[in-house]
Structure formats: structure tokens, C-alpha cells
N, C-alpha and C positions, 0 to 999 in steps of 0.2 A: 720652634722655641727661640726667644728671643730675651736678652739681656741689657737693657740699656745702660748707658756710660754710670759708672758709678753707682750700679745695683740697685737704682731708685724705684724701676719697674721692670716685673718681668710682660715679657707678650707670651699669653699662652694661645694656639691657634683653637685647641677644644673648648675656651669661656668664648673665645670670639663667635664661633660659631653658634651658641648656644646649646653645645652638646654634654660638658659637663659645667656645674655653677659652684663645684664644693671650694673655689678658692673664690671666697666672696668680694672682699676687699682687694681684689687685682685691680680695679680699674681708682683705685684711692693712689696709688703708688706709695712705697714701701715705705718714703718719709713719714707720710699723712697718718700710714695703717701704723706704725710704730706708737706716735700721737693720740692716735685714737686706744686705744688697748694702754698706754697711761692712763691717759683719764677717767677709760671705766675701772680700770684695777684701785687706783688711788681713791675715787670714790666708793668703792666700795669698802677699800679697805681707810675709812677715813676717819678710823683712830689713830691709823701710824703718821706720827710727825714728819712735815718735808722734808726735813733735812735725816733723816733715817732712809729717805732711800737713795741708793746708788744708782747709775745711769743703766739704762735696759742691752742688755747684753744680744746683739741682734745676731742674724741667719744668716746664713746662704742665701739666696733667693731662686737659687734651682739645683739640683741633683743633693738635697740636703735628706730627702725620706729614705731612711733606711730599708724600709717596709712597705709594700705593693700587698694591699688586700683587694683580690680581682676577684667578680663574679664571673662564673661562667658563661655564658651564651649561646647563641647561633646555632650551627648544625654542628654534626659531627665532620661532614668534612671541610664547612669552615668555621673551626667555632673562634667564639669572639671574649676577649677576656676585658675587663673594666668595671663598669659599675653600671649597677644596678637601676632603671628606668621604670616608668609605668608602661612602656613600650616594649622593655626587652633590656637585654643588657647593651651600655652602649663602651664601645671600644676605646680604650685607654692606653694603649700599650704604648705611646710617645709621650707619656705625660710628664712636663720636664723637670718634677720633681724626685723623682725617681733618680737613684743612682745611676750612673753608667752601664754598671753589671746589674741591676734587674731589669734595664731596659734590653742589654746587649741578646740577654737569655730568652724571653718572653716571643721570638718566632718561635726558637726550638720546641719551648713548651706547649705552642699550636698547633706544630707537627707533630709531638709525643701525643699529644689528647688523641687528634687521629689515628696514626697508628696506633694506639692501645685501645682504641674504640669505646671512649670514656662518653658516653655519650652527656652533654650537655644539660643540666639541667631546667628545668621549662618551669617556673612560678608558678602559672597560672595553671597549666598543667596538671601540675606536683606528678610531673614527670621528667625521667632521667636518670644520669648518675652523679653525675659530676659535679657539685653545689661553688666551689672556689678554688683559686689555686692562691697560695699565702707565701710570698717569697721574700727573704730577707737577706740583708748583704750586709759583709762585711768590710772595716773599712779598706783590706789589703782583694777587697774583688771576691770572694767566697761565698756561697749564697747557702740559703736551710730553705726549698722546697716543701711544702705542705700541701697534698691534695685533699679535700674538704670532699665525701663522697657522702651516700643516701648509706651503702651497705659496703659489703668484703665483695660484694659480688665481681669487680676486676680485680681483686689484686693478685691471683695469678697475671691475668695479660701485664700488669703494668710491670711485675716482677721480669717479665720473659723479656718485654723493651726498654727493661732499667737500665740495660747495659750499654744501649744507643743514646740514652740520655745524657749517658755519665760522659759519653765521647764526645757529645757535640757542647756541651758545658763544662768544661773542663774542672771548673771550680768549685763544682758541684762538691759540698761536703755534707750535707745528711737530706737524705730524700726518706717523710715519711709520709703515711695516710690516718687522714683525721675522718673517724667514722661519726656524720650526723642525720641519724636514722627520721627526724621528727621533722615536721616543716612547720620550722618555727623563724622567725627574725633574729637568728642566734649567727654569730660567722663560725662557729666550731661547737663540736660535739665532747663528750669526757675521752673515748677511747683510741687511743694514739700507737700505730704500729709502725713502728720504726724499718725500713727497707735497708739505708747505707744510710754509715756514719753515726756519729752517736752525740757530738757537739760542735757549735759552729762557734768558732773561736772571734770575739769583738774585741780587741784592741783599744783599751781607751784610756787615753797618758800614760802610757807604759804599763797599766796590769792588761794582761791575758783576761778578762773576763770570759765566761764559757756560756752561753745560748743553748738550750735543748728545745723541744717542741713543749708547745704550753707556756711557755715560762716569759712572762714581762719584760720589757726592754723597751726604753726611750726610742721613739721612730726617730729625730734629730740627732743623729750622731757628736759634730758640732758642739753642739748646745749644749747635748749633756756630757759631752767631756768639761766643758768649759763652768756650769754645774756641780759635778763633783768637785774641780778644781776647786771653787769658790766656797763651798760645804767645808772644803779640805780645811782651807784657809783661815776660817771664823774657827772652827775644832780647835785649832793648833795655838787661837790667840789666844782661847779659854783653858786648853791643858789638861782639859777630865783625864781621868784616870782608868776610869768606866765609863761602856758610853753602850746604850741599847737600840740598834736598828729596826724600826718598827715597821713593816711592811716593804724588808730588806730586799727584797727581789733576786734578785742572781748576787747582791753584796755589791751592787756601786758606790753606794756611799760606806757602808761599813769597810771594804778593803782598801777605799783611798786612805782612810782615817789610819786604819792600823798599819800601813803600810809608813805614813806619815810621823803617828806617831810610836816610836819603840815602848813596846812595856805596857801599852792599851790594853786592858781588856775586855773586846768586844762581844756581846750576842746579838747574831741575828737573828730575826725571827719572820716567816714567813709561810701563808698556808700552802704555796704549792711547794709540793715534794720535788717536782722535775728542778725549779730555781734553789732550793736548798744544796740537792746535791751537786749544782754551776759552782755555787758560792764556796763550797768544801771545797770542788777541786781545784780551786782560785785558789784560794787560803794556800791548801797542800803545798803547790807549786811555787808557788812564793814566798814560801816558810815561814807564813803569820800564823803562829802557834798560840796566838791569845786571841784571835779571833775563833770563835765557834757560831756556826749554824744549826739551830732547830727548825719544823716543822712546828707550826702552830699556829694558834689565831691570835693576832693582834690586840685586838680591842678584845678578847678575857685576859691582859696580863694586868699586874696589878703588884702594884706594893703594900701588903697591910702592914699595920700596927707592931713597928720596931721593924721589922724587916728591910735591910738595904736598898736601897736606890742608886742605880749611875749617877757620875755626875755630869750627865748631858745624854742627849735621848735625840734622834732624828726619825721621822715620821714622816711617812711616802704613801698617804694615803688614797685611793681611788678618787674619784670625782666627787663620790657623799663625802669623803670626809672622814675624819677620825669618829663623831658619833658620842652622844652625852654622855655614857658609861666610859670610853678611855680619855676622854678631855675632863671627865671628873675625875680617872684615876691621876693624870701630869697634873692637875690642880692639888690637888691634895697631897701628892706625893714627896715634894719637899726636893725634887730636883732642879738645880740647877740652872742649865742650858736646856732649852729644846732647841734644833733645827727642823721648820716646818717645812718642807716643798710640797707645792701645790697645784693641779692642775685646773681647780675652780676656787675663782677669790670668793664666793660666795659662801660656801661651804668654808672656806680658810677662815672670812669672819665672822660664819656663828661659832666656831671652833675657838675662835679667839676671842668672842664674848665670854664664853663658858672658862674661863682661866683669865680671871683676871690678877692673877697674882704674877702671871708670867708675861711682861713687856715687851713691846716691839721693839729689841736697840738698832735694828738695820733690817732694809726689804731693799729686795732686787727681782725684777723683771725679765724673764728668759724668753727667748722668743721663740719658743718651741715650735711652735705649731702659726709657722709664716701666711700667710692672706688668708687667717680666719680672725674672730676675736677670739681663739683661746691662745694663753701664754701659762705660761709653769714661774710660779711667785716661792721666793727663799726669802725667810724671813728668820731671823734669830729670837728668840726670847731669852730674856732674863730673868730668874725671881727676884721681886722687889724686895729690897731689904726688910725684914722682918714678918715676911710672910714665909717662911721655910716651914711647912709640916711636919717633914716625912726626915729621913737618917740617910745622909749620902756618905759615899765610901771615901769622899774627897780627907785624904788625910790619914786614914785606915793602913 
């Protein structure tokens, strides 16, 4: 791996050879690819006025992925962890986007498969055990371990060699196994059994965020600190009083907010149970007592008829998108502020067609996801004077 002067290009040796192509825009260099991902964001999104957006907030250009999702491979006694091929799985473990610390771990973890006798899963097959290994780091070196299996069928062996894992990775803080019994194109199954450790602690602008299995988190470390920062920043210039995080995940952007501003009163809201209870033990520890977390689904929350509204709402929605049932409920609702972040502009502007009462006043460009065309878009709305629906608490 290689870094030319001034982080314009990385060399990566696995596109050279043809053996992985998922960083497509490498051979653009990173000026160009920056360039490029303006211009399709902008056109897509080409309601919002030039002068509303700020300059594109760029990467790392290598050890910036927090997160290594490898398929399994090979044999048992040499298996091969990477991605996934019409040929086979092909090997990745120097890929130089990867942290430090999940590269540094990733032989140990070819020697544990071995000894535990995790035998490799085969596609074509749909034979084996062993489907992924899903490793994430944090940013002081600590990693969360995920092995991706068919059945329970090792986890005795893997419990008996947990304890040679735990030595040859020191930083090892929660090793568990993700049971996916179907063969299906899914990277994970629903049922998750915890071995060691119970949360892998992310660090980002001084909160303690908490990491469990299952539970969402920006691959860009980076980025998304630098992300919530600027989420933080716009909250703070508009001064809600209440503010609802919608698709709140572990509480990145709900905890910068309330940590930000005193006297907030936040809700998060989010369907996985494992990120509800990250965001509580965030809160706890930090002693934001106006922040609360629930369990629930997004898009059925709703403000009727006289019922309160925050005054400012931030929404972290998947790839589809918020969805014409909650972009009609922010349209109708009579709030304030939304903060949108976005991982597809496309999805951001039918979402933004659908609420036309609430304006683009600033967008900014995050470069989340370096030598692809996706990037993570923030965008502010405003409601336009005299389109207020709904009863906000501003004032209350």
C-alpha cells in the first residue's frame, strides 16, 4: 500500500492486480473522485442553491474503515478471509483501508479458524461452518470480533480456544457468534451469542459511545466525528429546546446535541434494542438526564392534531430513505429545524420533494465512503415562514 504526496492517490496492490475492484474510482485520484461525487450529489440534489453548500469535508485515504466485513474461504487449514468472488473467496487481509488494529489481528484469526476447526464455508457447496468473520476497531486499538456461522454446532470448540484468542489479541473486548442458519445473500443472521465482553467502547469528540453486536455505526470514524461535530454546530445556532432523533442508532448525533446543549430535551428513537441500550449507557455516564432512549420504529412516529412537536428533529435514515408516511408526517408537523444525513442523495431528494415547506438553508458533503461514488450529505431545513402546521414546544 501506497500513499502519494499530499493524499491525492492511494496505490492499492489488490485493484492493481485485478483481484478486488470495490474501490472503483482509485485510478481517478482523490482530487478528481472528490469532483466527481460533487457534481453527481449537486445534480441530483439541484434544488439546493450554490451558495447553501459548504466545501466537502474529505478522508483519510487509507486505514480510515473502522469495519472489515470478510467472507470466509479456503480450507480449513488455510482458510482465506476477504471477499467474496464467482471463483471463491479472494484474500484481503492487507487491504489498506482497514485500521491498523484489524489488519494487525486478522493472521491470529486464521490461526483461531484452524484450531477451532471452523470449517470454511463453500457457496456453491452450501457447505461448511464458517460464513464471515465481522471485526470492528476502535479508535484507541480495541476490536468487537463477530463470527458469522451456519449453526451452534462449534461453539463449544470456539469457547475451549477463546482463551488463546484473547492472548494473542490483546485488545480483544467482545468476541461473539452470529447464528445464519439460511443461504441466503444476508452478512448476518437475527441470533447473537455473546462469548466475552459485552461493549466495544468508540470514542468520538470526547463521548464514550458504546458499540454491542448488531447495532449500526459509521464505518469512517473520521468523518463521522467530524459529522456529528457539524450536526452539533447548526443545533446550537438554532437553540431548540426539544429535538427528536430519528433513526438514532447508538445516539451520535442525539448525545453530541445534549451534551452541547444544557437543558435539551432529547428522544431517541431506534428499532434495534442492542443500539438503544449503547445510547442509555452513553447518556448514564455522562449525566445527560434529558436525553432518553426508546425502542421503536421511525417512520410510525407522528405528531397529530394539537399534540407537541420538537423544535428540530434529525433523521439518519438507511439508504431508502425516510419514506412518504414520515416525510408526510415532518411536512405536516409544524417543526421547525430538521437535520437530514444522508447516505443516498437520491432517496434525500424525493424525501425533499415531499416537504416542500421545509428548505434547504445549508448542505455539506462528507466523504464517507473514499474511492466509491457514495458520500453521506447534511443538509439543514428550515420551515418557510408561514407554513407552520403543527404546535412546537419552542417557547413552552
Amino acid at each position: 500500500m501506497e500513499v502519494s504526496p499530499g493524499l491525492t492517490a492511494l496505490r492499492c496492490d489488490y485493484y492493481e492486480r485485478a483481484q478486488c475492484r470495490s474501490c472503483a474510482l482509485l485510478p481517478l485520484g482523490y482530487d478528481a473522485e472528490i469532483a466527481r461525487k460533487e457534481t453527481a450529489v449537486r445534480e441530483v440534489l439541484d434544488g439546493v442553491a450554490p451558495a447553501a453548500w459548504f466545501p466537502t469535508v474529505r478522508s483519510p485515504q487509507a486505514r480510515f474503515r473502522n469495519k472489515a466485513k470478510l467472507a470466509v474461504g479456503g480450507t480449513l487449514a488455510d482458510p482465506l478471509l476477504g471477499i467474496q468472488q464467482p471463483g471463491g473467496v479472494q484474500d484481503l487481509t492487507r487491504c489498506p483501508l482497514h485500521t491498523e488494529a484489524i489488519e494487525a489481528a486478522l493472521p491470529a484469526l486464521r490461526t483461531f479458524i484452524t484450531r477451532a476447526s471452523l470449517a470454511p464455508y463453500d457457496v456453491a457447496a452450501r457447505a461448511g461452518e464458517l460464513k464471515f468473520a465481522l471485526v470492528t476497531a476502535a479508535p484507541g486499538g480495541q476490536l468487537m470480533v463477530r463470527f458469522v456461522l451456519r449453526s451452534t454446532e462449534a461453539q463449544a470448540r470456539i469457547r475451549k480456544h477463546l482463551p488463546w484468542l484473547l492472548d494473542q489479541v490483546p485488545g480483544l473486548a467482545l468476541v461473539s457468534l452470529n447464528i445464519l442458519p439460511e443461504h441466503k445473500a444476508v452478512l448476518e443472521g437475527e441470533r447473537e451469542i455473546v462469548l466475552h465482553g459485552e461493549t466495544l467502547t468508540m470514542p468520538l469528540n470526547g463521548l464514550p459511545l458504546h458499540l454491542r453486536p448488531q447495532s449500526f455505526f459509521q464505518t469512517n470514524t473520521p468523518v463521522a466525528e467530524a459529522l456529528y461535530r457539524e450536526a452539533t454546530a447548526w443545533l446550537v445556532e438554532s437553540a431548540p429546546r426539544s429535538l427528536w432523533d430519528l433513526y438514532c442508532g447508538v445516539g451520535g448525533f442525539a448525545l453530541h446535541a445534549a451534551r452541547a446543549l444544557p437543558g435539551l430535551a432529547v428522544r431517541g428513537v431506534e428499532v434495534s434494542a442492542e443500539a438503544i441500550a449503547s445510547a442509555r449507557r452513553t447518556a448514564a455516564e455522562m449525566g445527560l438526564t434529558g436525553a432518553r432512549f426508546e425502542v421503536g420504529d421511525a417512520t410510525a412516529l407522528g405528531a397529530g392534531p394539537g399534540e407537541q412537536v420538537p423544535d428540530a428533529v434529525v433523521v439518519n435514515p438507511p439508504r431508502r430513505g425516510l419514506g412518504a408516511d414520515l416525510a408526510a408526517t415532518l411536512e405536516r408537523s409544524g417543526v421547525d429545524t430538521v437535520l437530514y444525513s444522508s447516505c443516498n442523495a437520491a432517496s434525500l431528494a424525493r424525501d425533499l420533494a415531499a416537504m416542500p415547506s421545509l428548505r434547504v438553508t445549508r448542505a455539506r458533503l462528507f466523504d464517507m465512503f473514499p474511492h466509491t461514488d457514495h458520500g453521506e450529505v447534511l443538509v439543514e431545513l428550515r420551515r418557510h415562514p408561514g407554513d407552520s402546521q403543527g404546535t412546537s414546544t419552542r417557547g413552552a
